[in-house]
KEVEXMI-541600 format. One record per atom (N, C-alpha, C, CB): y, x, z; residue in three letters. Coordinates in steps of 0.05 Angstrom, whole numbers, plus 5000, padded with zeros to 4 digits. Each point is the difference from the previous one (the first is absolute). Glycine has a CB too. Example, Ala and Ser with C-alpha at 12.3 -4.5 7.8 and 13.67 -1.06 7.14 Angstrom:
BEGIN
488652645156ALA
502449825000ALA
502450185000ALA
497749625025ALA
504450314961SER
502450165001SER
502249855014SER
498750244957SER
This chain:
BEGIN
112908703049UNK
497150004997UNK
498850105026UNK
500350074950UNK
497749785059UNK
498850085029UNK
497250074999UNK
502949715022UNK
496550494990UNK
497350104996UNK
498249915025UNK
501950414971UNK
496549405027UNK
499449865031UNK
497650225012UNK
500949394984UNK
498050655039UNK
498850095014UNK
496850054984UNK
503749805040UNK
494550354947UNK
497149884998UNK
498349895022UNK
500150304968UNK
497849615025UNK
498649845008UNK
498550205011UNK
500649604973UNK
497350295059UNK
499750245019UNK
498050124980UNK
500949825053UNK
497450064918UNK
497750134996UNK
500550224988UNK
497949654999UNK
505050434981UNK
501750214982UNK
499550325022UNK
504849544974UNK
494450575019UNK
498850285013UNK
500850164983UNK
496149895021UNK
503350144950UNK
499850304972UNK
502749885002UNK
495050134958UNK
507550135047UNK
502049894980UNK
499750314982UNK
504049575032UNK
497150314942UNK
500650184974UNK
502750055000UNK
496449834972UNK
504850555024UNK
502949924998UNK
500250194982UNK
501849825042UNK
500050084930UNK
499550164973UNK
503550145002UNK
495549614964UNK
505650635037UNK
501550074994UNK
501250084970UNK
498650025044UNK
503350164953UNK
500350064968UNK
500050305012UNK
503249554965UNK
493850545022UNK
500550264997UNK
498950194973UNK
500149905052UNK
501949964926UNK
499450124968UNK
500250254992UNK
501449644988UNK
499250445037UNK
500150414986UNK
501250145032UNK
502549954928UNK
496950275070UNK
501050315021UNK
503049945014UNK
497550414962UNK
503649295021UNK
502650185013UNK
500449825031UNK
503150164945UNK
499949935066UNK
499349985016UNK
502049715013UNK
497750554997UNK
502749265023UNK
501049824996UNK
503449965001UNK
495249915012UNK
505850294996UNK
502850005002UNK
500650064973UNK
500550135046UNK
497249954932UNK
501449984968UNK
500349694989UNK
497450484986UNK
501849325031UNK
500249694990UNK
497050004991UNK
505449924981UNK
492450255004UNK
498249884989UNK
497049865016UNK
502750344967UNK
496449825058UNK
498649915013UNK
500849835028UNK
497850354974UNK
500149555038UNK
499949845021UNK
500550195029UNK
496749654969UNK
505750285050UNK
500350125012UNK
498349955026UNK
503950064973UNK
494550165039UNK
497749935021UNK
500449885026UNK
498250354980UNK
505149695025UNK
500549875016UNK
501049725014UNK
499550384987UNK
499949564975UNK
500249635000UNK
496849895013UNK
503649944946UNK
495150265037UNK
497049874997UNK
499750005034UNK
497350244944UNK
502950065076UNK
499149975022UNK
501649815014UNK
498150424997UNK
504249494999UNK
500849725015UNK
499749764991UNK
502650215014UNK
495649784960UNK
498449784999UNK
497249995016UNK
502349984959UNK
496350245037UNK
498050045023UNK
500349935021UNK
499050284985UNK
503249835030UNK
501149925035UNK
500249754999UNK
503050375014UNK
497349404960UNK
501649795006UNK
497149805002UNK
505750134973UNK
492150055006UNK
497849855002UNK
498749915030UNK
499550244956UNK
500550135055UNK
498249975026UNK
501549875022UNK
497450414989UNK
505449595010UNK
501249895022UNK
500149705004UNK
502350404996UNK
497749474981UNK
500449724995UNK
498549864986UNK
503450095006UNK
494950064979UNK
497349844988UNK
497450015011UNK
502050054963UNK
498450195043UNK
496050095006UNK
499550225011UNK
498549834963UNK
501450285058UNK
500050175018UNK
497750254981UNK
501349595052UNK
497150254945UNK
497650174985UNK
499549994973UNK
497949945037UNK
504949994948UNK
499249984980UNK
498150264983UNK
504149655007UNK
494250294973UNK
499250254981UNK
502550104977UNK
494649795003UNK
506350414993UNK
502749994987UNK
498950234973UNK
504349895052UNK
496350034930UNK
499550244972UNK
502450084987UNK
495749794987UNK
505350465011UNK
501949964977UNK
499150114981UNK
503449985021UNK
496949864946UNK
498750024983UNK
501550254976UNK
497949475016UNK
501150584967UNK
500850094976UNK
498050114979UNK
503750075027UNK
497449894942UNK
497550114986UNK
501350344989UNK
497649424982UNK
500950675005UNK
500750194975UNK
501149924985UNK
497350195001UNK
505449994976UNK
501249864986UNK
499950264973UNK
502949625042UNK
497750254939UNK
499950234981UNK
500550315003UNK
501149624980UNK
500850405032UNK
501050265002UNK
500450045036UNK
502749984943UNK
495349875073UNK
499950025030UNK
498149995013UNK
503049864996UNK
495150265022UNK
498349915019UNK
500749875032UNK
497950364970UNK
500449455039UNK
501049855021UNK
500250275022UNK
497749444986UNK
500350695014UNK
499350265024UNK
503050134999UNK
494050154990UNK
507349984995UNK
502850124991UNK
502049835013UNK
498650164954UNK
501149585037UNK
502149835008UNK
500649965038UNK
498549744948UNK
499150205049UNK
499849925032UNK
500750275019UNK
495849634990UNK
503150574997UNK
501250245018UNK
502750045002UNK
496550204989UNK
504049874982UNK
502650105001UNK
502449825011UNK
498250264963UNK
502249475032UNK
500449855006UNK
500749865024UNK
498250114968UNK
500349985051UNK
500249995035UNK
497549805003UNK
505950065014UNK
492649804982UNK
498649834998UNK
497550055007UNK
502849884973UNK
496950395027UNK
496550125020UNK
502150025021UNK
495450374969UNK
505949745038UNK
501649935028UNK
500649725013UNK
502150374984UNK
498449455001UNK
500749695012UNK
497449965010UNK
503549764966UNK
492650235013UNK
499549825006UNK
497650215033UNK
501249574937UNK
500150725051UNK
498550045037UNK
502250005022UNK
496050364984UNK
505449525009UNK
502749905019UNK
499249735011UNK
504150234970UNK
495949635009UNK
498549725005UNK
497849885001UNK
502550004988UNK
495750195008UNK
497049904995UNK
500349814985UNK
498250095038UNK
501850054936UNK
499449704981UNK
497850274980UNK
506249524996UNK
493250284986UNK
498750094976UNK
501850134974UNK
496649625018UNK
503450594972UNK
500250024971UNK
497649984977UNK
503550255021UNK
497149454963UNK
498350074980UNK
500649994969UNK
497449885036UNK
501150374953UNK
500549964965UNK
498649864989UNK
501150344994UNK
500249404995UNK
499149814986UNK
498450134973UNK
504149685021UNK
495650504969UNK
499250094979UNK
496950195008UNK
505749964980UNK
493649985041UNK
498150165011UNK
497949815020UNK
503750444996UNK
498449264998UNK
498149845012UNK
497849784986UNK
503750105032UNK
494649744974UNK
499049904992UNK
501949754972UNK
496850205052UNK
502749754929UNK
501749854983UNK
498349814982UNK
503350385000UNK
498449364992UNK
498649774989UNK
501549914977UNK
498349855043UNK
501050174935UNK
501349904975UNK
501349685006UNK
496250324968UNK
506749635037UNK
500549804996UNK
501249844979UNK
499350155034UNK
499849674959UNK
500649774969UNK
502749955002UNK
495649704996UNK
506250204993UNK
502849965002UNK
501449874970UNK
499850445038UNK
500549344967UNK
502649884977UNK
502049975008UNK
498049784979UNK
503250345001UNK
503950034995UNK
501249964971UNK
500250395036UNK
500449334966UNK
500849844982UNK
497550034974UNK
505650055020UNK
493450034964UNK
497649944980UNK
497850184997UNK
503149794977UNK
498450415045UNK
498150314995UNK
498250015030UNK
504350344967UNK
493049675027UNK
499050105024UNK
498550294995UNK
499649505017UNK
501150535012UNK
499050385001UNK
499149905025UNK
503750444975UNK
494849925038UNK
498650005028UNK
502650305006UNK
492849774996UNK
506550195035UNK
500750185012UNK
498550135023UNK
503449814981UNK
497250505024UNK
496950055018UNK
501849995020UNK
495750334978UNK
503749535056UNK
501850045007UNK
497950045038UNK
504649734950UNK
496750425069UNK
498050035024UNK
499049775020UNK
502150434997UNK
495749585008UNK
499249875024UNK
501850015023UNK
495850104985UNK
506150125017UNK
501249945030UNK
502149874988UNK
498950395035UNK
502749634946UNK
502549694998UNK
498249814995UNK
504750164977UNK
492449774999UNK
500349754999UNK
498649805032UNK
499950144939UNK
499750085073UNK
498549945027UNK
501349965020UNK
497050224988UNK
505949895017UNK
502050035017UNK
500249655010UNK
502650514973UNK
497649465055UNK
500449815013UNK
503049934999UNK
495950105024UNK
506050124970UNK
503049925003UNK
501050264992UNK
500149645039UNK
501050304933UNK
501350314994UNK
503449874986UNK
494050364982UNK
506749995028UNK
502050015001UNK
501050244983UNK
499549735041UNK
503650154940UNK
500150144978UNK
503550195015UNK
496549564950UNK
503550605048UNK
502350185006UNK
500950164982UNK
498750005037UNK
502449944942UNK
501350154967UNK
502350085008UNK
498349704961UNK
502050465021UNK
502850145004UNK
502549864979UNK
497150495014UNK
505549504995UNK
502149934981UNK
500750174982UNK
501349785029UNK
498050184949UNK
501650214969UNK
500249854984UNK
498250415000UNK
502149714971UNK
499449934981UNK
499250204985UNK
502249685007UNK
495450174974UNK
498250104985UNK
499350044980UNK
499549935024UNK
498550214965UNK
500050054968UNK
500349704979UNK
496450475013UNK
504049594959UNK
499649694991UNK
496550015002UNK
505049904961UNK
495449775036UNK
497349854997UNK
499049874973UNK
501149915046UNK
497750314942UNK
498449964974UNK
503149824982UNK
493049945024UNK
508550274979UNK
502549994975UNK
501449735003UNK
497450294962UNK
502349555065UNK
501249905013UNK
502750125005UNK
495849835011UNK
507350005004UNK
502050075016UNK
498750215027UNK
502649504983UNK
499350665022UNK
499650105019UNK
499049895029UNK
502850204971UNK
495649875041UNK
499649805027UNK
499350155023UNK
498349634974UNK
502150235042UNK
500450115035UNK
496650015010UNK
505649695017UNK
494250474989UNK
497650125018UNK
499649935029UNK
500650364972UNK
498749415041UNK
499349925020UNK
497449845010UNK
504250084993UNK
496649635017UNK
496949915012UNK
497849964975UNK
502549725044UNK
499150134938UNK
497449994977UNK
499050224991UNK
501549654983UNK
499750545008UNK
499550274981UNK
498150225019UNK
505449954972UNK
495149945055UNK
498650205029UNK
496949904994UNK
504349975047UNK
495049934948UNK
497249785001UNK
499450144972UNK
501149435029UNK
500450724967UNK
498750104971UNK
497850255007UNK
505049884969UNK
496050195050UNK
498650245022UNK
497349925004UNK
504250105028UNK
495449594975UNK
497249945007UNK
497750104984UNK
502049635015UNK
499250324957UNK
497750064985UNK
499150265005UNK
501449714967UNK
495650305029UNK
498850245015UNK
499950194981UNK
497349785032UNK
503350104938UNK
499550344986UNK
502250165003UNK
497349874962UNK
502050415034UNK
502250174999UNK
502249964972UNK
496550335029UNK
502749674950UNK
501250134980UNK
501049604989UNK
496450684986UNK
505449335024UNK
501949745003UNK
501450054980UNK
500349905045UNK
501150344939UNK
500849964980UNK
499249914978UNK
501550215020UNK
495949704975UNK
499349914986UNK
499949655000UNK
498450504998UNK
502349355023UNK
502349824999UNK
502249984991UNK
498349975024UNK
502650134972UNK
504450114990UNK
500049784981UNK
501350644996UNK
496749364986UNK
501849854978UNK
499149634993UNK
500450594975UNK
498249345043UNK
500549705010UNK
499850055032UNK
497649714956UNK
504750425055UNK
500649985029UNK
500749825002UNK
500950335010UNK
500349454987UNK
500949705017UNK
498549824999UNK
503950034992UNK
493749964993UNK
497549845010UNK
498350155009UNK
500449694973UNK
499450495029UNK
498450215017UNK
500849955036UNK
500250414952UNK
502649615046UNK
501249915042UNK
499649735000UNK
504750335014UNK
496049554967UNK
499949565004UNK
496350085009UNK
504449584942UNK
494550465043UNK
497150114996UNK
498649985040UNK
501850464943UNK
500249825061UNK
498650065027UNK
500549815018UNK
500250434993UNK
503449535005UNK
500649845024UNK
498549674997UNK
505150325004UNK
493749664979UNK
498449744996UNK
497850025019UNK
501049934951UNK
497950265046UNK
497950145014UNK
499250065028UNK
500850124964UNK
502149975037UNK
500250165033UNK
502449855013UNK
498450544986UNK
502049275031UNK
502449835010UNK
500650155027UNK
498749514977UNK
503250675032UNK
501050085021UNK
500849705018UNK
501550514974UNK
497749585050UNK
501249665025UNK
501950145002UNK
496649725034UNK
505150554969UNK
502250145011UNK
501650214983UNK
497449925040UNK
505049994944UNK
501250264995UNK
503350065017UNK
496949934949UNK
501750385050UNK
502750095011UNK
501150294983UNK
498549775053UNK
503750144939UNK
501250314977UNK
500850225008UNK
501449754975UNK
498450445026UNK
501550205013UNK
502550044981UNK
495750245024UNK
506649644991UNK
503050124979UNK
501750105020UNK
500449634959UNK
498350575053UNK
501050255023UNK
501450084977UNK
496250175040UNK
501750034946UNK
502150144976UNK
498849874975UNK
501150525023UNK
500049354957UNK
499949914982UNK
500350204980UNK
501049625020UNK
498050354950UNK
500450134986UNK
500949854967UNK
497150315037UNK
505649764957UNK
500849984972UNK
500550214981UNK
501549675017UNK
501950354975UNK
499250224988UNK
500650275012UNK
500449714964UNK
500150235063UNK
498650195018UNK
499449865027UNK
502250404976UNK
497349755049UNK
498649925035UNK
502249964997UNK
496450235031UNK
503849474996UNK
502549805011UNK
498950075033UNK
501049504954UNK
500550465056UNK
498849925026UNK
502049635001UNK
499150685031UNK
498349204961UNK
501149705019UNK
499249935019UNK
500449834972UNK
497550305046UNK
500249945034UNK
498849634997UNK
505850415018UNK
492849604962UNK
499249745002UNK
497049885001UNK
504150024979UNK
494649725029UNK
497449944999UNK
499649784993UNK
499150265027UNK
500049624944UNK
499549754995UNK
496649954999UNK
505049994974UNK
495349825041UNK
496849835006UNK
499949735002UNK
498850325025UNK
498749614960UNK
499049744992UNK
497949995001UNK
502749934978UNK
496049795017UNK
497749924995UNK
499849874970UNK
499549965052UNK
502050104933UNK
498949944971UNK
500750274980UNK
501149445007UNK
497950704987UNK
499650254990UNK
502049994978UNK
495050085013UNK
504649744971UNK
502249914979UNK
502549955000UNK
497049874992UNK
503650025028UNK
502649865017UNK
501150285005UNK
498149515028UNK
500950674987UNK
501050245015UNK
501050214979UNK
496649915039UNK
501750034929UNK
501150224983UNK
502749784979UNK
494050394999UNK
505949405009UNK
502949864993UNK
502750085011UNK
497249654996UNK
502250415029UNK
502050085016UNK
501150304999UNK
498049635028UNK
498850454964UNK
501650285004UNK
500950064970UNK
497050215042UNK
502149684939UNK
501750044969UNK
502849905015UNK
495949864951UNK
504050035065UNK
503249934990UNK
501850135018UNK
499049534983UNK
499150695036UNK
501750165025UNK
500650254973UNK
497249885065UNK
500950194917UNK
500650124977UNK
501049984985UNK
498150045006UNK
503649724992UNK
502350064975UNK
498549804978UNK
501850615009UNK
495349344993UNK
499049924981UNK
499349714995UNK
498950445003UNK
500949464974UNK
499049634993UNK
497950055003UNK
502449784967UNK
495950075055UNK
497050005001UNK
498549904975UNK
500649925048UNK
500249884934UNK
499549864987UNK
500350174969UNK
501049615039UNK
500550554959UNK
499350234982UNK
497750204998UNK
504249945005UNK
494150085022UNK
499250215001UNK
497549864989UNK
502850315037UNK
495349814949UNK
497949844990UNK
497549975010UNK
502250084968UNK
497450115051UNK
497849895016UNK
500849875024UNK
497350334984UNK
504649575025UNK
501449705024UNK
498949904989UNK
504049965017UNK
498149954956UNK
499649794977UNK
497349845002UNK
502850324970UNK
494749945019UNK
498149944987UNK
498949895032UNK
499750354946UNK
500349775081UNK
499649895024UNK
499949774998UNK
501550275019UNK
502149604981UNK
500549785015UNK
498249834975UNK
505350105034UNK
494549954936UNK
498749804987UNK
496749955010UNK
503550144960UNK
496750035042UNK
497150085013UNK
498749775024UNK
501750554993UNK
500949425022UNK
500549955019UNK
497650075033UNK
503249694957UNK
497850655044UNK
499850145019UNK
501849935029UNK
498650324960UNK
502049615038UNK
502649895016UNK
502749844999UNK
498050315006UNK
503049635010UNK
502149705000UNK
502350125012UNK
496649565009UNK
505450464964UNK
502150175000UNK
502849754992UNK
496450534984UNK
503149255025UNK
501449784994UNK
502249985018UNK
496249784982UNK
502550205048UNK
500549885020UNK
500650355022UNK
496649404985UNK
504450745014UNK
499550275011UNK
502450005020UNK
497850264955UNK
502249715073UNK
502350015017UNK
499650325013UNK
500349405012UNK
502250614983UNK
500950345014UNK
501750105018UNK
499350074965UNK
499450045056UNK
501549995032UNK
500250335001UNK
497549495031UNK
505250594981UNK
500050205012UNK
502150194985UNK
495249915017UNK
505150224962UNK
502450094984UNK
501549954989UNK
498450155001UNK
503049864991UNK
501849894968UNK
499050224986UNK
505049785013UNK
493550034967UNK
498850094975UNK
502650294980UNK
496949334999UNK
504950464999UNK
502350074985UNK
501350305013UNK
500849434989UNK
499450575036UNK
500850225017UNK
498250214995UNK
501849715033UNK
495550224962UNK
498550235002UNK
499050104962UNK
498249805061UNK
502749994926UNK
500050124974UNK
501350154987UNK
498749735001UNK
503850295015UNK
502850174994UNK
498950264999UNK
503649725026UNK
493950364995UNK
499650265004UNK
497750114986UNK
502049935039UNK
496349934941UNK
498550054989UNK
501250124978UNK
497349715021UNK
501650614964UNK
500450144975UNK
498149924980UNK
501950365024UNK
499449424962UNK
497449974982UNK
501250134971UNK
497649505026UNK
499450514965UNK
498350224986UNK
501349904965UNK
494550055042UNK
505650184944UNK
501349994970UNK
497449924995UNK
504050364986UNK
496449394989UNK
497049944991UNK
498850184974UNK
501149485017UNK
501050664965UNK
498750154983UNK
500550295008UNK
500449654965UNK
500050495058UNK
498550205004UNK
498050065018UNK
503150074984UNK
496449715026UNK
497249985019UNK
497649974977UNK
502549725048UNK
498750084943UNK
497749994977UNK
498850234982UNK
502249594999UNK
500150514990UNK
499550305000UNK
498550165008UNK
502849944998UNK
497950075023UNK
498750225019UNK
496949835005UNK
505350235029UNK
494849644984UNK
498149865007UNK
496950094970UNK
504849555032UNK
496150364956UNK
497850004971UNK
499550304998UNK
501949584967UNK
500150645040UNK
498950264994UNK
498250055021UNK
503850154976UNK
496649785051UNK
498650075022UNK
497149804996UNK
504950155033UNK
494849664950UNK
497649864999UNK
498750234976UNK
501749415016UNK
498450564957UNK
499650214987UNK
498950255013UNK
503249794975UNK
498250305040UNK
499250295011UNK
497049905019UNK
506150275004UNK
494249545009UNK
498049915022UNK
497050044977UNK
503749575038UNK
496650204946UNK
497849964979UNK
498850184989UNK
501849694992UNK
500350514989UNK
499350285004UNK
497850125009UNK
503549965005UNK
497750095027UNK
499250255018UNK
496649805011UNK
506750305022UNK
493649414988UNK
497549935002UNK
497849994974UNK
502549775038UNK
498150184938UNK
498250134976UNK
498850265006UNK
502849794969UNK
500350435042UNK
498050254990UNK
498850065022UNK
502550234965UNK
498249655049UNK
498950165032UNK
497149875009UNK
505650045023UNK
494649694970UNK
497649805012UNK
500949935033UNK
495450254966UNK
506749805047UNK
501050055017UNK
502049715016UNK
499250544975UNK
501449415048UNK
501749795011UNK
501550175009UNK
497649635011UNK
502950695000UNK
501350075013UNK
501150284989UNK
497849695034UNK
504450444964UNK
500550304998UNK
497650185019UNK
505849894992UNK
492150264999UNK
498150215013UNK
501050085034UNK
499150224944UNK
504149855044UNK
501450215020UNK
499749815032UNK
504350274956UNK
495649545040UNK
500149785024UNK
497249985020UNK
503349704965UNK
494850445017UNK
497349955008UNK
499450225027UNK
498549844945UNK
């Protein structure tokens, strides 16, 4: 897959990392900053000397973007790079309409992705909670775009999550993904020393289910994707690793004690945002 040059008028680029909670990226779960800033370098050197560059993120149930970006290294990258940090949840937002398969919903989602001249999605490799009592499924380019949405308290998606991501990625079409699977995460951090990038968002999380151990076609929001048809996962040519070589090294994840676990740590979330009225633990403030 080739990502061709933009066109001289492409100036805003948008670049959405995975950054769903505090930790930090050598645990596998977030986006490591030093992919994102050599996507930056790769912008200004070879696309656009001047480009305008944002890296995005919203609030998440149990996260603020301000937290993230600090702790994170990410107020460091972007006065390294002169780029922008912005919280999608603090910016201007537009209810958008959306059908997925018979159900339509809206989603609030910001002016700077749906405005972005050329954005670019940078998710991290894991796998992830289930999807609304779905098979277990991998957390990458589609599930990253889940970040867009601008409200905070996203758990209240959980339980039609796979038309909720078909939802966004309908919505929000990345021209560029690139995954960070520096350190991957199963059922624990891998280091695979690896980078898969594409231009079909869909395509890119086919490949990486299957650097995972996993049937894309099991997982039920691909599935409900490719029916969707978000992307063209027919015809998918793959240059550069042996797939097979690098699946050997992936630890994937027990499906009934993640699940497990997983449901107590949602429970507790729901909880603590009831009693608190709160997105974040106080102590963070």
């Amino acid at each position: 897959m080739v990502c061709h040059k933009p066109s001289e008028d492409v100036r805003r680029f948008v670049i959405k990392p995975n950054l769903c909670y505090y930790w930090d990226h050598s645990t596998g779960e977030t986006t490591d900053p030093r992919l994102v800033s050599s996507v930056i370098d790769y912008i200004r050197e070879k696309w656009c000397k001047s480009a305008e560059i944002a890296v995005v993120e919203s609030d998440a149930s149990a996260m603020k973007a301000k937290h993230a970006f600090q702790m994170l290294g990410y107020e460091e990258l972007a006065e390294e790079k002169s780029v922008d940090l912005v919280n999608l949840s603090e910016e201007e937002t537009c209810e958008q309409d959306v059908v997925v398969g018979k159900h339509k919903f809206s989603l609030p989602l910001s002016r700077s992705v749906l405005d972005a001249d050329f954005l670019i999605n940078v998710p991290k490799m894991k796998v992830g909670p289930f999807a609304g009592g779905q098979c277990l499924h991998i957390t990458c380019s589609l599930k990253n775009l889940f970040g867009c949405i601008s409200k905070p308290r996203k758990v209240e998606y959980h339980s039609r999550l796979p038309e909720v991501i078909v939802g966004v990625n309908k919505l929000v079409r990345p021209s560029l993904t690139v995954v960070d699977g520096i350190v991957a995460l199963g059922k624990r951090p891998v280091r695979l020393g690896i980078v898969i990038a594409g231009t079909d968002n869909l395509a890119v999380d086919f490949v990486a289910a299957n650097v995972m151990g996993y049937d894309p076609w099991k997982v039920g929001y691909l599935r409900l994707a490719a029916e969707e048809n978000i992307g063209d996962v027919m015809d998918v040519i793959v240059v550069g690793e042996n797939l097979e070589n690098i699946r050997r090294l992936f630890p994937r994840r027990n499906r009934f004690v993640f699940k497990t676990v997983w449901g107590a740590q949602l429970s507790l979330l729901r909880l603590y945002t009831k009693i608190s009225g709160d997105v974040v633990p106080s102590v963070l403030e």
